[in-house]
C-alpha positions as MATLAB code, in Angstrom:
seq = 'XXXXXXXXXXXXXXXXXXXXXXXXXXXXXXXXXXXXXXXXXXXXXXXXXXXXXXXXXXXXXXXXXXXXXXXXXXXXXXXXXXXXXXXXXXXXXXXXXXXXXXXXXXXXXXXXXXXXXXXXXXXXXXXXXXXXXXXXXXXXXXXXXXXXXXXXXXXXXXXXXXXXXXXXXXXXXXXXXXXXXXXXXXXXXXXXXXXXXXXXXXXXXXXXXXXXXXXXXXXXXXXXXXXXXXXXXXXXXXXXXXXXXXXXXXXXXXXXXXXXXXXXXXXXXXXXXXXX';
ca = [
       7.094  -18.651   44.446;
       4.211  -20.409   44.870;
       2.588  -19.712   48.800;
      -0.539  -20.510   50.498;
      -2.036  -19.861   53.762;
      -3.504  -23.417   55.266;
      -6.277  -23.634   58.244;
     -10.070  -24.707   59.076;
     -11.328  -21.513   57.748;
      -9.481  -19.293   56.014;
     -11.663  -17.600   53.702;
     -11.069  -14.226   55.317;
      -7.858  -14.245   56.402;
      -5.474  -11.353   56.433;
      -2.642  -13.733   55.253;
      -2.660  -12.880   51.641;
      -2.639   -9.005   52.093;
       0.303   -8.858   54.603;
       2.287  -10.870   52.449;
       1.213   -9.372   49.580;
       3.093   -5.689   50.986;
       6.058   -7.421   52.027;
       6.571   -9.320   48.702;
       6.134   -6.448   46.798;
       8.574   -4.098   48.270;
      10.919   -6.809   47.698;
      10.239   -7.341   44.066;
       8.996  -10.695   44.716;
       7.104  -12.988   41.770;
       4.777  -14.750   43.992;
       0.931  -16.317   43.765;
      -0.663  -16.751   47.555;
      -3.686  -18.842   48.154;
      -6.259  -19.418   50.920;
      -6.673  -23.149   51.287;
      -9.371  -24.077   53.966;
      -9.593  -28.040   54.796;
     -11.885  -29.231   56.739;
      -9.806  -30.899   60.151;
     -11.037  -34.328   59.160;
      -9.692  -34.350   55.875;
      -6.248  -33.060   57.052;
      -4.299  -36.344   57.293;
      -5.638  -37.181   53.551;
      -4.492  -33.669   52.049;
      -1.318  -32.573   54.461;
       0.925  -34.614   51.949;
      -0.068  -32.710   49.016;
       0.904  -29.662   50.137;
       4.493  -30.060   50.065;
       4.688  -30.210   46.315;
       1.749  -27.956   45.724;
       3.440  -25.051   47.704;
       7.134  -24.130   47.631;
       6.271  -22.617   51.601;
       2.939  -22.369   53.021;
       1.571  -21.011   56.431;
      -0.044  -22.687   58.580;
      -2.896  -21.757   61.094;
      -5.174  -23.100   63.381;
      -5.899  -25.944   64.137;
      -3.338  -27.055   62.525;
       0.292  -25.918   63.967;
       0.634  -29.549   65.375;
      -0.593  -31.635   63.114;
       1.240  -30.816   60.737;
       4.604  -31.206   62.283;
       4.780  -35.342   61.868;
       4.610  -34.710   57.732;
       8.002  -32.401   58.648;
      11.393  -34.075   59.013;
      12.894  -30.674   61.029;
      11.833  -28.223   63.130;
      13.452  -24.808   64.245;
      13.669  -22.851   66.965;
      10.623  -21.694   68.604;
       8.659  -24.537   66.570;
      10.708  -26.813   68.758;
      10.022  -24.969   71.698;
       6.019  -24.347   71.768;
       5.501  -27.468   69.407;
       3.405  -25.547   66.982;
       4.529  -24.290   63.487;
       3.102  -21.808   61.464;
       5.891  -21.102   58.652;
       6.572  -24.353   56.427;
       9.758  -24.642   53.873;
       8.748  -27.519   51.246;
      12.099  -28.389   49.539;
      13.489  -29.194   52.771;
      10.286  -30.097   54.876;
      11.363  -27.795   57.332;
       8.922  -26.429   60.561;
       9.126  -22.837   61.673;
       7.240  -20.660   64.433;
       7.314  -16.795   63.913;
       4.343  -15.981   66.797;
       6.994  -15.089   69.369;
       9.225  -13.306   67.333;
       6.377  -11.050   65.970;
       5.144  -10.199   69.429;
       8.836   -9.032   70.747;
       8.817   -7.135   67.498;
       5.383   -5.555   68.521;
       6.631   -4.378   71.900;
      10.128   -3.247   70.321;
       8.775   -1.106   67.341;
       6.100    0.181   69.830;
       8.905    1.194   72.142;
       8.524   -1.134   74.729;
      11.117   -2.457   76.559;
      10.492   -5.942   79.044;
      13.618   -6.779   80.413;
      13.993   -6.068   84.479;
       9.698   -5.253   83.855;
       7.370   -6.730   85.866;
       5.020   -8.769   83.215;
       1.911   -9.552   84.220;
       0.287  -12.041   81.625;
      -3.421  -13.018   81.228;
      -3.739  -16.789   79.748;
      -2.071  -19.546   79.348;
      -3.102  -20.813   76.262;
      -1.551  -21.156   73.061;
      -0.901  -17.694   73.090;
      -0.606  -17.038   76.345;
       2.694  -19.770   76.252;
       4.503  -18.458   73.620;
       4.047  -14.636   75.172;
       5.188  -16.109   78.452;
       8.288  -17.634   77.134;
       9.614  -14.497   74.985;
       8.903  -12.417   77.474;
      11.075  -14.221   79.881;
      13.510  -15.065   77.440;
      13.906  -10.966   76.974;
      14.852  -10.793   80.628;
      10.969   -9.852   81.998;
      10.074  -10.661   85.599;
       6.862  -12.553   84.284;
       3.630  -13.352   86.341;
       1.084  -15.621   84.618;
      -2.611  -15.715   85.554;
      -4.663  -18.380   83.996;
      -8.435  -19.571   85.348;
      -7.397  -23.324   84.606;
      -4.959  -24.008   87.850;
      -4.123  -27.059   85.432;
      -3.251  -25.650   82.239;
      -1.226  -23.034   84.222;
       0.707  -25.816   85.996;
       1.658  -27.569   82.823;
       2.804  -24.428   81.653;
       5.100  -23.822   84.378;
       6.429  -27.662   84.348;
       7.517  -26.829   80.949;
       9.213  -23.868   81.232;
       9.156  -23.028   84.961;
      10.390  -19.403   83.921;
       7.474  -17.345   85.423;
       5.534  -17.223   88.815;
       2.400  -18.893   88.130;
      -0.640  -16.695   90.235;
      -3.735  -18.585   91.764;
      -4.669  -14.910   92.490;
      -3.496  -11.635   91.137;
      -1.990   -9.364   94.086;
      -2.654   -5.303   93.999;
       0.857   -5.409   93.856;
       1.201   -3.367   90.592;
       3.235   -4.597   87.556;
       4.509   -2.364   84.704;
       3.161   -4.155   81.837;
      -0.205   -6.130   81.359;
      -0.947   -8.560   78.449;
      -4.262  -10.320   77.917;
      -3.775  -13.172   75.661;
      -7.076  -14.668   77.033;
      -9.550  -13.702   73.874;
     -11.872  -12.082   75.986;
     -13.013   -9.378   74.019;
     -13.649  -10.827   70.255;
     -15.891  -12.228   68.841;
     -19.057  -12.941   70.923;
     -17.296  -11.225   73.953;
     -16.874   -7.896   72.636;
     -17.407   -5.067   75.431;
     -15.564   -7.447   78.373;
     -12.576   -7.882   79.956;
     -10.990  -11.389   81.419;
     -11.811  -11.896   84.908;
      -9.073  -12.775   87.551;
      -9.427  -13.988   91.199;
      -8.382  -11.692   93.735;
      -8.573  -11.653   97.617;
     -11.680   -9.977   97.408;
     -13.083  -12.580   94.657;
     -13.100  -13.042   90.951;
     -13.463   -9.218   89.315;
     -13.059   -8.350   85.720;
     -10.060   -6.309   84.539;
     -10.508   -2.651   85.361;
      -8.957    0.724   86.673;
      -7.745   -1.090   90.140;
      -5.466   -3.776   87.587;
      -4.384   -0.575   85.663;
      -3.566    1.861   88.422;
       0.153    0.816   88.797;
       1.285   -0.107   85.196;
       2.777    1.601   82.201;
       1.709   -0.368   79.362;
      -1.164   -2.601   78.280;
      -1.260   -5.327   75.316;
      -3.907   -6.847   74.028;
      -3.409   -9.686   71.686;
      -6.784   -8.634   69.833;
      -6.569   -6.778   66.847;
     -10.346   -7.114   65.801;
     -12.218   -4.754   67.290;
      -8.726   -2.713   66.760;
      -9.893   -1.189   70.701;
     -11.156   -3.900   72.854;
     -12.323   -2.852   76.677;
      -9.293   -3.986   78.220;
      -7.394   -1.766   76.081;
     -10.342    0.875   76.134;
     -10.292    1.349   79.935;
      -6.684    1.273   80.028;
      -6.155    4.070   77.959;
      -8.671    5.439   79.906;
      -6.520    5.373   83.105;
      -3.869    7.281   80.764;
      -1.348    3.612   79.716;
       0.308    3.100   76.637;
      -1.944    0.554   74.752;
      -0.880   -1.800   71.713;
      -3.290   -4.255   70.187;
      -2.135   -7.423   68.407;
      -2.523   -6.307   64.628;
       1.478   -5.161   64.415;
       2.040   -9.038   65.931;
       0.428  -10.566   63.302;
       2.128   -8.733   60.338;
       5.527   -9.230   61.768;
       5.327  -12.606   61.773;
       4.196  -12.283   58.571;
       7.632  -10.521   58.049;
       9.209  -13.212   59.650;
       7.849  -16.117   57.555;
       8.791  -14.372   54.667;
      12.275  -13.650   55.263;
      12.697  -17.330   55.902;
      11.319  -17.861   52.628;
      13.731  -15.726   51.296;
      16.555  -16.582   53.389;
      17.277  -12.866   54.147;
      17.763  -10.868   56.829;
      14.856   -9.414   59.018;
      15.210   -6.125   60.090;
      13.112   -4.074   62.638;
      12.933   -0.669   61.081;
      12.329   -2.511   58.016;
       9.526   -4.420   59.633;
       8.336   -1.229   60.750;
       8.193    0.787   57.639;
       6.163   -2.151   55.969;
       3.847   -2.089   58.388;
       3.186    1.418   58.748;
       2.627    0.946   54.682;
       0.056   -1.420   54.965;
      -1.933   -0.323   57.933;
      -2.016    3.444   56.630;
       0.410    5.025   58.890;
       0.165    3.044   62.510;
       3.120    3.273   64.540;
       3.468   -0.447   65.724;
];
């Protein structure tokens, strides 16, 4: 099997590690490359892909624009218009992201449905959580700063209660899928508008919920997830999410069967014992 992993920048991606665990437990011949292209060049190299790959991933920005070279999509792909799992041979469009965050929250024991949800973002991310997590039978509330983006959201799926503020009214699960916390915002939390003004994320958010989930897996503790542990919650970052959809993309491959305990067992393999 020949597999890649396709993006902007993909020179240190995790890609070729996660898939390396779950192909060798399964005995798999494979070779998995890194192949950055540079969005410009895209619509000049997305054809060659197909016969240079028998599957590849894709990642951003490229989970749209690759879906007019498909001739199907599946499933979720359909759903949130954005694929990340690619079959060659039959040019076929696949989105694991959802399915690898339900199998987050199931493997780290928790459950959504009847839960009050309270998710933070609307993005890309922030969608596809919102969807699942209704789909899985959660009450979910969506915060977003962009009144606009959150509007769209909810004219697409109109599953959730979109907030313009977030009440004190406590909710048993939190879920930042915001960012806020990486990269050059390591140390903060997303801010939300409240009747007392726009506050960052703290103890007052926390007080009433069970659980918190961070989408974030680098720094593997971010400050939301920090202070909520603080306040005594049950905290899961997004690392577990990204291997299982790993999982996921490779099952398709394979056309087998995925399997959460298996899912689990791999994971706690390659991240050295980790519960989630």
């Amino acid at each position: 099997m020949k597999l890649a992993v396709i993006g902007k920048d993909v020179s240190k991606s995790l890609s070729p590690a996660m898939h390396a665990c779950i192909l060798d437990s399964m005995g798999v011949q494979y070779t998995y490359e890194t192949v950055s292209i540079p969005p410009e060049q895209f619509p000049s190299r997305a054809e060659q892909l197909f016969s240079r790959f028998d599957f590849f991933n894709v990642t951003i920005p490229f989970k749209a624009d690759i879906m007019p070279y498909l001739a199907a999509v599946e499933g979720d792909a359909r759903t949130f218009g954005a694929v990340n799992t690619v079959v060659s041979r039959t040019r076929t469009g696949y989105n694991t992201d959802g399915l690898g965050f339900c199998l987050m929250l199931e493997n780290a024991g928790i459950s959504v449905a009847g839960r009050r949800v309270l998710v933070l973002g609307a993005g890309g991310a922030g969608r596809s959580c919102i969807y699942k997590l209704a789909e899985g039978g959660a009450r979910v509330f969506a915060y977003e700063r962009s009144s606009e983006r959150l509007a769209a959201v909810f004219r697409e799926f109109g599953n959730f209660t979109p907030l313009a503020q977030v009440p004190p009214a406590p909710f048993d699960i939190i879920v930042n899928c915001t960012g806020i916390g990486m990269h050059d915002t390591v140390g903060k939390t997303p801010s939300v508008r409240t009747s007392a003004g726009e506050v960052p994320v703290g103890e007052a958010l926390f007080a009433g919920c069970t659980a918190a989930v961070d989408l974030i897996y680098e720094p593997a503790q971010s400050e939301f997830l920090r202070i909520a542990a603080a306040c005594g919650k049950r905290t899961v970052n997004g690392a577990a999410m990204l291997f299982y959809q790993a999982y996921y993309s490779d099952c398709i491959y394979l056309g087998k069967t995925p399997s959460a305990s298996e899912a689990k067992k791999l994971y706690q393999q390659y991240s050295g014992g980790s519960e989630v």
